[in-house]
PDB file of N, CA, C and O in Angstrom:
ATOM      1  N   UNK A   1      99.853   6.558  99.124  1.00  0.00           N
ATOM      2  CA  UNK A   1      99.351   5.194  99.228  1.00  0.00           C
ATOM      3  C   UNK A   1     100.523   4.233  99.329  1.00  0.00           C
ATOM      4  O   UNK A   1     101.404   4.343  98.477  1.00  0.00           O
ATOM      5  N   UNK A   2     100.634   3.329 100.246  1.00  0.00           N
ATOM      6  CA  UNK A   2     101.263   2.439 100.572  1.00  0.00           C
ATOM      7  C   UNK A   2     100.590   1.137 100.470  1.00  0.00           C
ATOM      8  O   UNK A   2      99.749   0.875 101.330  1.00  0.00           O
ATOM      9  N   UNK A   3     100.868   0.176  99.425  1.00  0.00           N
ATOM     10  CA  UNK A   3     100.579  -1.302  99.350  1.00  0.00           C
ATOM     11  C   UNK A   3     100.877  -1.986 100.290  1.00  0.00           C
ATOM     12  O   UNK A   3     100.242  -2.872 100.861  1.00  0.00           O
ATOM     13  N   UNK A   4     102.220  -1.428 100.529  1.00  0.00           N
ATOM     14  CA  UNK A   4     103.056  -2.824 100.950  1.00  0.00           C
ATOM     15  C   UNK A   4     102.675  -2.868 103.090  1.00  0.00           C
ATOM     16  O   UNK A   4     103.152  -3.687 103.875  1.00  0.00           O
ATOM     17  N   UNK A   5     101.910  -1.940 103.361  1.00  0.00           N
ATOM     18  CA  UNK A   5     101.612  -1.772 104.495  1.00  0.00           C
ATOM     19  C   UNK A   5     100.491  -3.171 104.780  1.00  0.00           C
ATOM     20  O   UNK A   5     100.350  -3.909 105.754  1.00  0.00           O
ATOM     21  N   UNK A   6      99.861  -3.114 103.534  1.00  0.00           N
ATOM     22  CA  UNK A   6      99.058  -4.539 103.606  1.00  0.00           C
ATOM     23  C   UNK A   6      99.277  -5.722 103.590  1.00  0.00           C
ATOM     24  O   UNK A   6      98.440  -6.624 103.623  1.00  0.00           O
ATOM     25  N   UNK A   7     101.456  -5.886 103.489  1.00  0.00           N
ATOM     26  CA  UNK A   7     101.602  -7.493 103.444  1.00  0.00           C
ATOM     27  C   UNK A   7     103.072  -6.903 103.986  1.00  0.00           C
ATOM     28  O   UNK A   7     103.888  -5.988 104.088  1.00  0.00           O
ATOM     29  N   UNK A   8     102.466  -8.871 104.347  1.00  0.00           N
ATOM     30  CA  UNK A   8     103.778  -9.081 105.409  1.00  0.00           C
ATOM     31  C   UNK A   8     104.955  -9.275 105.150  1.00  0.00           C
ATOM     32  O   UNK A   8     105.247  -8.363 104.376  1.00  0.00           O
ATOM     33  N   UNK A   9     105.729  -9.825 105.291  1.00  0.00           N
ATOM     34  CA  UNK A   9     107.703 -10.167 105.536  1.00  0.00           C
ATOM     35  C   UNK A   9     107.345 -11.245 104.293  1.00  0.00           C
ATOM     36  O   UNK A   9     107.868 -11.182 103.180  1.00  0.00           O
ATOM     37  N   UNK A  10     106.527 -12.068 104.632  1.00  0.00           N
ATOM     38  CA  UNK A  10     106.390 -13.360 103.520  1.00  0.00           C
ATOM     39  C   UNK A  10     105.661 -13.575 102.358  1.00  0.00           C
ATOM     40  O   UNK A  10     105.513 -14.542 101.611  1.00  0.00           O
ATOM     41  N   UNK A  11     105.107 -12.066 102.397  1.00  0.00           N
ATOM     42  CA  UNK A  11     104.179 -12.208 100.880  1.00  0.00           C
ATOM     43  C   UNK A  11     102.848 -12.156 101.076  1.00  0.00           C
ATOM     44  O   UNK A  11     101.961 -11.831 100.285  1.00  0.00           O
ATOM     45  N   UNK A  12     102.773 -12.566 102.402  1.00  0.00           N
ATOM     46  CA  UNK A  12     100.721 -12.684 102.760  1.00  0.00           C
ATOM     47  C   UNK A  12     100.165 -11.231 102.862  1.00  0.00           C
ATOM     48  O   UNK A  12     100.599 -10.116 102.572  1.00  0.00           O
ATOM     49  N   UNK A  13      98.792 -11.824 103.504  1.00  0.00           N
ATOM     50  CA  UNK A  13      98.451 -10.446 103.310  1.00  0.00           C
ATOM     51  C   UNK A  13      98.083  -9.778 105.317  1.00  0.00           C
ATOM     52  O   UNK A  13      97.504 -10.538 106.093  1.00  0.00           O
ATOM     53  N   UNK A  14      98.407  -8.775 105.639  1.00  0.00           N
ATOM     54  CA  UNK A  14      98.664  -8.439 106.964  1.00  0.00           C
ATOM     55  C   UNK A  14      96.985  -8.307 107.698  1.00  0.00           C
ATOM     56  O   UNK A  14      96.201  -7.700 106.968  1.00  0.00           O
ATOM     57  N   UNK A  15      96.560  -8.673 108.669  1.00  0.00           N
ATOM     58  CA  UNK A  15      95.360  -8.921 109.296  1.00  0.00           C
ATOM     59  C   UNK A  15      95.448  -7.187 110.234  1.00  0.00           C
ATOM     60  O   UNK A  15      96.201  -6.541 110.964  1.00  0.00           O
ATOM     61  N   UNK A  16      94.346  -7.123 109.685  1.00  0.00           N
ATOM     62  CA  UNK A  16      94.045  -5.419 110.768  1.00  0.00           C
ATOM     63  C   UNK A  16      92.806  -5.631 110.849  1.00  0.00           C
ATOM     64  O   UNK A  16      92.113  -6.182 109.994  1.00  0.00           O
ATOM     65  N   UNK A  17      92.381  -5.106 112.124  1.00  0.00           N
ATOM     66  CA  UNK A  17      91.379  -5.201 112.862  1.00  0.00           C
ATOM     67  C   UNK A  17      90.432  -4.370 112.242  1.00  0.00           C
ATOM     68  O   UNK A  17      90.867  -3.281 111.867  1.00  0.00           O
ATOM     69  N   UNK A  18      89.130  -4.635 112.023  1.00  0.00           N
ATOM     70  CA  UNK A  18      88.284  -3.418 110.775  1.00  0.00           C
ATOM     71  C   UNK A  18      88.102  -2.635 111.978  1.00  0.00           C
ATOM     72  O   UNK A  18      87.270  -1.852 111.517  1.00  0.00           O
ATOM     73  N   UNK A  19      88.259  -2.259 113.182  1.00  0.00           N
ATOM     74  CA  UNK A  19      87.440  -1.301 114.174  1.00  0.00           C
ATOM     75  C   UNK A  19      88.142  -0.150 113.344  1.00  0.00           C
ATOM     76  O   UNK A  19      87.511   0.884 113.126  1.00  0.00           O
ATOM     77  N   UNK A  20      89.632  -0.332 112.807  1.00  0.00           N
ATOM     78  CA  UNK A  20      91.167   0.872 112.962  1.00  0.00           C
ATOM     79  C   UNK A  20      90.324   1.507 111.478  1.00  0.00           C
ATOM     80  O   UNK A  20      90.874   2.324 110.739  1.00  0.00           O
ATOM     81  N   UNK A  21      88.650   0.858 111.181  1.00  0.00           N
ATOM     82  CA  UNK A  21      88.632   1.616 109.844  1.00  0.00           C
ATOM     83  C   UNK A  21      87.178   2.211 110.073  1.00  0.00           C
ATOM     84  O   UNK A  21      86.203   1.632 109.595  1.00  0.00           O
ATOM     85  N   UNK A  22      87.085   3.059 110.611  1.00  0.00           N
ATOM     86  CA  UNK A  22      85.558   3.614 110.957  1.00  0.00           C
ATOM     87  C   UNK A  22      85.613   4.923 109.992  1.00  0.00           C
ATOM     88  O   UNK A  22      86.529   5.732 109.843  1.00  0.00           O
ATOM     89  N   UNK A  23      84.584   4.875 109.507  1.00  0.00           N
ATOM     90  CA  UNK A  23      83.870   5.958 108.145  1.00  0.00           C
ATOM     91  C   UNK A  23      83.800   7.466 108.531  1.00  0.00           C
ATOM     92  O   UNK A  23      83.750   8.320 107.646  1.00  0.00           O
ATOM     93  N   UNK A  24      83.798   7.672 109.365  1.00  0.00           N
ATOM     94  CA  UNK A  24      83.180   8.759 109.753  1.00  0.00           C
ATOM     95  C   UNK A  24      84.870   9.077 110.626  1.00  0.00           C
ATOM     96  O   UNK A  24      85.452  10.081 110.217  1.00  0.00           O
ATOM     97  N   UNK A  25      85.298   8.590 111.297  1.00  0.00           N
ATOM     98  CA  UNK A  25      85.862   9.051 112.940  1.00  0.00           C
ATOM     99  C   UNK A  25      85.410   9.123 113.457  1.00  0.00           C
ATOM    100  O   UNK A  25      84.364   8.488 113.326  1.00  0.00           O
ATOM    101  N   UNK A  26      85.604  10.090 114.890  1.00  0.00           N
ATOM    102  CA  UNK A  26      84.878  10.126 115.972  1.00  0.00           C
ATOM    103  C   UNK A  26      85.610  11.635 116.489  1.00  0.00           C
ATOM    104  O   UNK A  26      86.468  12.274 115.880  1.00  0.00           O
ATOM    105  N   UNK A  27      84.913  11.992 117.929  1.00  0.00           N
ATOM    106  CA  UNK A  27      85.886  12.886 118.154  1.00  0.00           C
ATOM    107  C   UNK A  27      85.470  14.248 117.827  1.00  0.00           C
ATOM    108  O   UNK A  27      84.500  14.465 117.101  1.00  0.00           O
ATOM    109  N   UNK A  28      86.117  15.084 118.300  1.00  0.00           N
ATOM    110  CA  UNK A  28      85.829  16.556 117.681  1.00  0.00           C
ATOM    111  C   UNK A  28      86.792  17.132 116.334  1.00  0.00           C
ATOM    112  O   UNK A  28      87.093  18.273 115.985  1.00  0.00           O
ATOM    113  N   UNK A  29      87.144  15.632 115.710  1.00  0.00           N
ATOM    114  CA  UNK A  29      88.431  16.164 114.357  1.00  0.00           C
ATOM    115  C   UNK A  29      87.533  15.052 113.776  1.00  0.00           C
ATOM    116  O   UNK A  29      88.112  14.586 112.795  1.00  0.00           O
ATOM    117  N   UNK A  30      86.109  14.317 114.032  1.00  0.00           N
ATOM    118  CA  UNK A  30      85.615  14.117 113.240  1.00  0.00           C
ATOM    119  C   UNK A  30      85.387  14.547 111.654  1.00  0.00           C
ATOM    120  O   UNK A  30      85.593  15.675 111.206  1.00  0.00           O
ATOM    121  N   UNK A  31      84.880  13.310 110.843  1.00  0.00           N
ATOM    122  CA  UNK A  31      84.714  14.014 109.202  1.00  0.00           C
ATOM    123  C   UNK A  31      83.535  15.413 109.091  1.00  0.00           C
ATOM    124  O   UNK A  31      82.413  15.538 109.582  1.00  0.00           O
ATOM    125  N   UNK A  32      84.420  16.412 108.160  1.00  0.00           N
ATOM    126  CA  UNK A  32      83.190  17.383 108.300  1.00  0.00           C
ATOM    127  C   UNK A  32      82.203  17.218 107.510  1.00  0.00           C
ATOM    128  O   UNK A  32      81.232  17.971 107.579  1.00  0.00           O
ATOM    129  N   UNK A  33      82.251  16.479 106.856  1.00  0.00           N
ATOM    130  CA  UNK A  33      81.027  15.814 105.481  1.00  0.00           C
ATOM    131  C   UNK A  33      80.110  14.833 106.132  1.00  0.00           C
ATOM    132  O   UNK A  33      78.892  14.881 105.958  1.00  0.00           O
ATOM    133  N   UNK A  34      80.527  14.201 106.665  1.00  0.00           N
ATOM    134  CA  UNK A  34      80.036  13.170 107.923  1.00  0.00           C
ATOM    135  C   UNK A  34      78.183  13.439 107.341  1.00  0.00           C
ATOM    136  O   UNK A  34      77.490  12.762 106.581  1.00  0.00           O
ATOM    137  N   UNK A  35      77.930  14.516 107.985  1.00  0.00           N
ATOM    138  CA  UNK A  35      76.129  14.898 107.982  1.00  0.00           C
ATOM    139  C   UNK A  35      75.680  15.185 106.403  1.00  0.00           C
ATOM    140  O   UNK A  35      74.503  14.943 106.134  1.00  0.00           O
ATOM    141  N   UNK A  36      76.266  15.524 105.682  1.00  0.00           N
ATOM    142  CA  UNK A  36      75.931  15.741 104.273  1.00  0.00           C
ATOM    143  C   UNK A  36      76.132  14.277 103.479  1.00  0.00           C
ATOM    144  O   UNK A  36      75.238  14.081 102.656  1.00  0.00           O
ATOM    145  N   UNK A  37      77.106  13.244 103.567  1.00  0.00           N
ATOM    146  CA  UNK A  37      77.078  12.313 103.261  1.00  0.00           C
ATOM    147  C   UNK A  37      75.775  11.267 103.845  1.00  0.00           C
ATOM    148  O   UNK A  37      75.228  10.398 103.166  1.00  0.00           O
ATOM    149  N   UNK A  38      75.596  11.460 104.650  1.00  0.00           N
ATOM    150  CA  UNK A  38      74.400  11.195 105.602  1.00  0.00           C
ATOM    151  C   UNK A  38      72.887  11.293 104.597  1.00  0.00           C
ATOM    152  O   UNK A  38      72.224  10.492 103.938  1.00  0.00           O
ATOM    153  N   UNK A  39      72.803  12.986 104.980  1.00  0.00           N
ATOM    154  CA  UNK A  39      71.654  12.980 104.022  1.00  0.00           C
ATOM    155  C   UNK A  39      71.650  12.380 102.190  1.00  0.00           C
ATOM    156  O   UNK A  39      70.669  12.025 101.537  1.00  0.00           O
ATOM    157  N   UNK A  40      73.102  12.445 101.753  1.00  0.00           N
ATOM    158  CA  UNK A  40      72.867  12.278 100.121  1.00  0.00           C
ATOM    159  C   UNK A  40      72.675  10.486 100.132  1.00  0.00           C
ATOM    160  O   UNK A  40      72.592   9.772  99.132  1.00  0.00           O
ATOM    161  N   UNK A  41      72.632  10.015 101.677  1.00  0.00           N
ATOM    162  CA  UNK A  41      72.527   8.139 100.947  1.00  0.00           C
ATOM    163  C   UNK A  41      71.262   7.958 101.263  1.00  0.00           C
ATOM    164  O   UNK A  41      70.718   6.955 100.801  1.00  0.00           O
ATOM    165  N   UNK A  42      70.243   9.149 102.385  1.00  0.00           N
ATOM    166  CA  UNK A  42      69.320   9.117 102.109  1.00  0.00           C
ATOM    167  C   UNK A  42      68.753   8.946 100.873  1.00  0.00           C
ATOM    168  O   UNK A  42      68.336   7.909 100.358  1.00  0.00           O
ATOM    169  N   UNK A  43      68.776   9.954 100.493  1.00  0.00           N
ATOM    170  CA  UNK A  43      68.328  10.584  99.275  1.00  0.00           C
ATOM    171  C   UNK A  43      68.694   9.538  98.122  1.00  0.00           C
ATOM    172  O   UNK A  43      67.791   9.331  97.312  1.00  0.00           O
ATOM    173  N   UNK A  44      69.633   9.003  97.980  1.00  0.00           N
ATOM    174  CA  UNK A  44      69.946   8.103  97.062  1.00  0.00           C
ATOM    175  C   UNK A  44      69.017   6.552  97.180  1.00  0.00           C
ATOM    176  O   UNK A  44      68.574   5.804  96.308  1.00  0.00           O
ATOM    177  N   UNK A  45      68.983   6.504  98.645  1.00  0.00           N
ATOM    178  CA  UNK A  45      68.191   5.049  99.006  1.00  0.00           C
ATOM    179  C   UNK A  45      66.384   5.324  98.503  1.00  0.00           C
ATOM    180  O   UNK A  45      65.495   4.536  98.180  1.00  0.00           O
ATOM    181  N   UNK A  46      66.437   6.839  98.641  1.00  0.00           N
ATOM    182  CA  UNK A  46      64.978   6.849  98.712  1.00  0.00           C
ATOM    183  C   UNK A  46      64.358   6.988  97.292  1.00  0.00           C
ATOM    184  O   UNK A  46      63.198   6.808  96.921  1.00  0.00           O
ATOM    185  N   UNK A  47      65.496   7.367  96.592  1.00  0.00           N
ATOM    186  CA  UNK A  47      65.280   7.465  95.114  1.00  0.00           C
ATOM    187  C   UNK A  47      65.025   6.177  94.571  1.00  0.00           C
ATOM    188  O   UNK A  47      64.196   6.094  93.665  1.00  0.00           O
ATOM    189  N   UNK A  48      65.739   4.929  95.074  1.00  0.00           N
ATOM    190  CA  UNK A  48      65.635   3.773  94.385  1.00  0.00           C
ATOM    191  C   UNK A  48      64.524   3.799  94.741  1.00  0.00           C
ATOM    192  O   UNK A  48      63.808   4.138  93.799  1.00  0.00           O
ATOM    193  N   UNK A  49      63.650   3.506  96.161  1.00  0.00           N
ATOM    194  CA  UNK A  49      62.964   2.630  96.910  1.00  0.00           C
ATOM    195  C   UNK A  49      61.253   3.489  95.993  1.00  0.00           C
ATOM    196  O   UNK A  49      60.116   3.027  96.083  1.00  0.00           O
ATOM    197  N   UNK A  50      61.617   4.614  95.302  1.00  0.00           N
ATOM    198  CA  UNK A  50      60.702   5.147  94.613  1.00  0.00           C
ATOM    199  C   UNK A  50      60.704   4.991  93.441  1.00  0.00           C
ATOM    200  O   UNK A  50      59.619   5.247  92.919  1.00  0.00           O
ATOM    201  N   UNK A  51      61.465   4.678  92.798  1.00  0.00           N
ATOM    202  CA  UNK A  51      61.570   4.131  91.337  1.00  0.00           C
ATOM    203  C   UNK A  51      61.400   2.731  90.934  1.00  0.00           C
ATOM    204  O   UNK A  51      60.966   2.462  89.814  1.00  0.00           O
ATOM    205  N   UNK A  52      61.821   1.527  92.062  1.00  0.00           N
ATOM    206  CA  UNK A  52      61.439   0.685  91.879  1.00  0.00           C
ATOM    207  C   UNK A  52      60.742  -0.592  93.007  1.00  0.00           C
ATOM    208  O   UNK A  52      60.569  -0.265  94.181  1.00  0.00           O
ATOM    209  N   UNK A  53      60.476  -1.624  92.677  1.00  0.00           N
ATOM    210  CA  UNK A  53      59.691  -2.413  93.850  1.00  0.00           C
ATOM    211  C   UNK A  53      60.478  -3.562  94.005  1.00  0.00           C
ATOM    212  O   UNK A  53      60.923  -4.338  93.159  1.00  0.00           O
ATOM    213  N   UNK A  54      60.577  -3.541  95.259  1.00  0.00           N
ATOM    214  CA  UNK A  54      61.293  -5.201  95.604  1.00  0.00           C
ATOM    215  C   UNK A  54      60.181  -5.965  96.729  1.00  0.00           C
ATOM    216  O   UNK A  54      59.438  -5.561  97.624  1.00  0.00           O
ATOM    217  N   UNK A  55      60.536  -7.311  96.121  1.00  0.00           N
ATOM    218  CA  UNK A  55      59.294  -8.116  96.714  1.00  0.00           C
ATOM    219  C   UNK A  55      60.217  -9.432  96.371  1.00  0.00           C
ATOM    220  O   UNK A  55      60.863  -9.696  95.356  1.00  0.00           O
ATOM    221  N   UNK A  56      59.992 -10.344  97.910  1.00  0.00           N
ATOM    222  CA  UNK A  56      60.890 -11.386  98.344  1.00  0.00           C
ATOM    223  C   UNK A  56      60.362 -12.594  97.028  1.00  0.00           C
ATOM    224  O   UNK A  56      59.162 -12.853  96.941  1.00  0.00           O
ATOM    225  N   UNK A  57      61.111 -13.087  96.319  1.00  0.00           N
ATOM    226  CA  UNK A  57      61.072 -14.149  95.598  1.00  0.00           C
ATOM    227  C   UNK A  57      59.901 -14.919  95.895  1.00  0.00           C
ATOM    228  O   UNK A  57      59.839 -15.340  97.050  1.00  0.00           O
ATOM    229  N   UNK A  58      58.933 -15.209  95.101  1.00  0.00           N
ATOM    230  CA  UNK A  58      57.948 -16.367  95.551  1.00  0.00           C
ATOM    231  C   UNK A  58      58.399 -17.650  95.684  1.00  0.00           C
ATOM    232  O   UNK A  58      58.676 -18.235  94.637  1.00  0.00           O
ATOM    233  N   UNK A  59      58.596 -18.461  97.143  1.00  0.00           N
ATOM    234  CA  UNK A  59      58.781 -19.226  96.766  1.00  0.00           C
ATOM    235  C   UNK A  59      59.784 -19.759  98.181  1.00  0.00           C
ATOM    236  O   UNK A  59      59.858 -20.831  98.782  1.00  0.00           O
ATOM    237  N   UNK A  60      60.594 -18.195  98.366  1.00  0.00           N
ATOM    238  CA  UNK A  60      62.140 -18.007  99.364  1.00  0.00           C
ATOM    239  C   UNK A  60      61.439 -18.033 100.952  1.00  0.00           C
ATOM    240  O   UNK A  60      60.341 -17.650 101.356  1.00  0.00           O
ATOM    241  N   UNK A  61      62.416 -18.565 101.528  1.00  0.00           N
ATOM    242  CA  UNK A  61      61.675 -18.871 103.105  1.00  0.00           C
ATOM    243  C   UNK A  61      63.106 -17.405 103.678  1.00  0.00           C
ATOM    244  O   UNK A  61      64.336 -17.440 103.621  1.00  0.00           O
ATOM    245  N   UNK A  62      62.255 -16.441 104.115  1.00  0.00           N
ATOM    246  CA  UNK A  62      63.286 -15.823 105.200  1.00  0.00           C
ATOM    247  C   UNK A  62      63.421 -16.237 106.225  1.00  0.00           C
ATOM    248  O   UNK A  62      62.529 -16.532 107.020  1.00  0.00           O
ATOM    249  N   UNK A  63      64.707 -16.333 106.383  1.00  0.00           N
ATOM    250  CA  UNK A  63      65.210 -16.927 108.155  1.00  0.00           C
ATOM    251  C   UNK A  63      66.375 -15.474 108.434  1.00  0.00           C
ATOM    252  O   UNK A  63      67.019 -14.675 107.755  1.00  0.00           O
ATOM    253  N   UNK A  64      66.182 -15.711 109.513  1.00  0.00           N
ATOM    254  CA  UNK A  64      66.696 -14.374 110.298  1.00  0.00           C
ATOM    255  C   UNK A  64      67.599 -14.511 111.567  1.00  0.00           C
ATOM    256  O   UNK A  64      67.541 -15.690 111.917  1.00  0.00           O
ATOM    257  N   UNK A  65      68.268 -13.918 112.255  1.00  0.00           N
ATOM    258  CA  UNK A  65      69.249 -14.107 113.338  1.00  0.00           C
ATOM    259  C   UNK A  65      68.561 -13.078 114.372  1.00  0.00           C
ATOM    260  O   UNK A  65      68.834 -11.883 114.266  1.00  0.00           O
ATOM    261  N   UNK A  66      68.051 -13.334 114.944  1.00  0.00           N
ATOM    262  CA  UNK A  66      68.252 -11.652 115.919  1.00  0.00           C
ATOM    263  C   UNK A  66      69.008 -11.302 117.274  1.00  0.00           C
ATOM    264  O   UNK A  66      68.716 -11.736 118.388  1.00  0.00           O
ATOM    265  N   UNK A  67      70.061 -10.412 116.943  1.00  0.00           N
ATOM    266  CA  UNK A  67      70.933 -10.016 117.675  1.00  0.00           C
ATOM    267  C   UNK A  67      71.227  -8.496 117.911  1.00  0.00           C
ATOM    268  O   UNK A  67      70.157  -7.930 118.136  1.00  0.00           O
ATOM    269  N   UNK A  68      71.855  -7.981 117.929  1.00  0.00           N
ATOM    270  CA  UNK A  68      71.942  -6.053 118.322  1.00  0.00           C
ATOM    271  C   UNK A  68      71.976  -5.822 116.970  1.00  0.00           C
ATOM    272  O   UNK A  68      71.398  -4.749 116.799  1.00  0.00           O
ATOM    273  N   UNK A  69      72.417  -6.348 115.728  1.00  0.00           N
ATOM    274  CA  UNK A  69      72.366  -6.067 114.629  1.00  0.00           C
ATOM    275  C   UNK A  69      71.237  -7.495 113.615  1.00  0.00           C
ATOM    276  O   UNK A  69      71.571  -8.678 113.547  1.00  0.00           O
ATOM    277  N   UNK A  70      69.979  -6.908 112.985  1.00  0.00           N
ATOM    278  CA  UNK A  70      69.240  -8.343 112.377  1.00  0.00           C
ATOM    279  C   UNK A  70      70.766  -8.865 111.508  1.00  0.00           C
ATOM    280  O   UNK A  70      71.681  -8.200 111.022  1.00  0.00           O
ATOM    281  N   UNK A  71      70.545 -10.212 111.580  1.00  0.00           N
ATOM    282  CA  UNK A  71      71.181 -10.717 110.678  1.00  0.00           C
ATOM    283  C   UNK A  71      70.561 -11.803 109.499  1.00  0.00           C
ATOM    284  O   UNK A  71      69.579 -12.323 110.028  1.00  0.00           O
ATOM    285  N   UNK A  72      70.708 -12.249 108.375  1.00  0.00           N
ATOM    286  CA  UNK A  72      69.993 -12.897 107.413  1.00  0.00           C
ATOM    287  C   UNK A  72      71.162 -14.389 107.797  1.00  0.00           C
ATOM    288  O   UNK A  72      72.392 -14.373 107.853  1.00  0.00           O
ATOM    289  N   UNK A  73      70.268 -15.486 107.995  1.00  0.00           N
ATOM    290  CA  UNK A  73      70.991 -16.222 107.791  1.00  0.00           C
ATOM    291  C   UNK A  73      71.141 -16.740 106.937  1.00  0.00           C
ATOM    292  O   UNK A  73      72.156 -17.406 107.138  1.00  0.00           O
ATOM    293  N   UNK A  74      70.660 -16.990 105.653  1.00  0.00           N
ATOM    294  CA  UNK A  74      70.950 -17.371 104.314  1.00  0.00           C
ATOM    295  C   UNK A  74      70.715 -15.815 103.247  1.00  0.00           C
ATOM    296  O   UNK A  74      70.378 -14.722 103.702  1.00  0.00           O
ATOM    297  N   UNK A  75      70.985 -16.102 101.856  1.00  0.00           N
ATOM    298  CA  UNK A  75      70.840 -14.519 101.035  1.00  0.00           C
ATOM    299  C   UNK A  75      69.426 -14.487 101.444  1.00  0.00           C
ATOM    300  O   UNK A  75      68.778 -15.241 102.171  1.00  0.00           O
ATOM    301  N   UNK A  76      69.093 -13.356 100.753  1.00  0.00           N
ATOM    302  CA  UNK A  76      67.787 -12.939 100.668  1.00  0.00           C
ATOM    303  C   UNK A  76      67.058 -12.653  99.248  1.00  0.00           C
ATOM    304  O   UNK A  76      66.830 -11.463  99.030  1.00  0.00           O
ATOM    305  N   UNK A  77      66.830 -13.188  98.674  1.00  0.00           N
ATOM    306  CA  UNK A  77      66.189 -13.218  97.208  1.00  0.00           C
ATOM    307  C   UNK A  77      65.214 -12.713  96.981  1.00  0.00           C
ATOM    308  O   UNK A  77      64.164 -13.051  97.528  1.00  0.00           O
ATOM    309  N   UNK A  78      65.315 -11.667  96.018  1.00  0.00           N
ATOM    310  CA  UNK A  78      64.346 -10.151  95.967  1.00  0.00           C
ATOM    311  C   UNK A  78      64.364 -10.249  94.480  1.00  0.00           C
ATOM    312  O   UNK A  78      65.359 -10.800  94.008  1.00  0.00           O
ATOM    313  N   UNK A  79      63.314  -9.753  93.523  1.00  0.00           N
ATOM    314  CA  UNK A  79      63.065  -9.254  92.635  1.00  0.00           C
ATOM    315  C   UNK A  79      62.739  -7.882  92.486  1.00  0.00           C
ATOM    316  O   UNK A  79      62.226  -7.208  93.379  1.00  0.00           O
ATOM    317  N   UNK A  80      63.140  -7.328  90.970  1.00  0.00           N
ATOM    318  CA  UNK A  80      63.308  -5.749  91.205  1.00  0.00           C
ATOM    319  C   UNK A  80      62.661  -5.450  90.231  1.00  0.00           C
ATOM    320  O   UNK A  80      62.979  -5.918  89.138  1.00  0.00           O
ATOM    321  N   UNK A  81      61.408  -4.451  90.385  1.00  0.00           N
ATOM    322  CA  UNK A  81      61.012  -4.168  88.940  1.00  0.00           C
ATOM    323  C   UNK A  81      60.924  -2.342  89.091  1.00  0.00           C
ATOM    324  O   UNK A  81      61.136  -1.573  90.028  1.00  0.00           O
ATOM    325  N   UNK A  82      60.620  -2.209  88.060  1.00  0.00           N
ATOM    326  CA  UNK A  82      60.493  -0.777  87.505  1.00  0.00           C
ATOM    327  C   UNK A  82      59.241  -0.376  88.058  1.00  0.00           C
ATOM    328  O   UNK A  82      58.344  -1.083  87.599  1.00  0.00           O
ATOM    329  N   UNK A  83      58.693   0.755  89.119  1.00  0.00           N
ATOM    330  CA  UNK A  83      57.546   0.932  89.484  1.00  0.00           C
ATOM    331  C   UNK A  83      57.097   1.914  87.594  1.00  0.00           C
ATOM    332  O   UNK A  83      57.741   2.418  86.675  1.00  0.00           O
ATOM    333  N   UNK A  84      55.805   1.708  87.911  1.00  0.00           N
ATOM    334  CA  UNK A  84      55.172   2.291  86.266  1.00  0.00           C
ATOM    335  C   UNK A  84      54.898   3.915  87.121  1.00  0.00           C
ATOM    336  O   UNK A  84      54.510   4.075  88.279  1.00  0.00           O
ATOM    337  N   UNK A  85      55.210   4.849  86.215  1.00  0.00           N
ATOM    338  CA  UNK A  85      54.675   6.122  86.808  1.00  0.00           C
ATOM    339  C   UNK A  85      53.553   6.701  86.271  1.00  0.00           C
ATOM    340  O   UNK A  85      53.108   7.744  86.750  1.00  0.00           O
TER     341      UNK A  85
END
């Protein structure tokens, strides 16, 4: 690990482009976990989304962007409760 790769001559901090940081790679020297990490955030997302309930704040106006990716244009205010089993 190198810190100092993150700052410059003057103390700041050095600007890199986030593309140079992709999760996975690409390629055929792609990550070999890549597909197993995959399924365990399934599995992790689906665990919450079964244990508990989210439901938009009474009250909150959603506004939205739509572009190749949705975007929220303000937060999004959710309440979280414990589903009862």
């Amino acid at each position: 690990f190198k810190p100092e790769r993150w700052i410059t001559e003057r103390g700041g901090i050095r600007y890199v482009p986030s593309h140079q940081f992709t999760t996975f790679s690409g390629g055929p020297r792609s990550c070999l976990g890549k597909e197993v990490s995959l399924i365990q955030l399934k599995m992790v997302v689906a665990a919450i989304l079964w244990r508990y309930k989210f439901q938009v704040v009474e009250g909150h106006r959603v506004s939205y962007t739509m572009s190749t990716v949705l975007q929220m244009e303000n937060e999004l205010r959710v309440s979280v409760s414990r589903r009862s089993t």
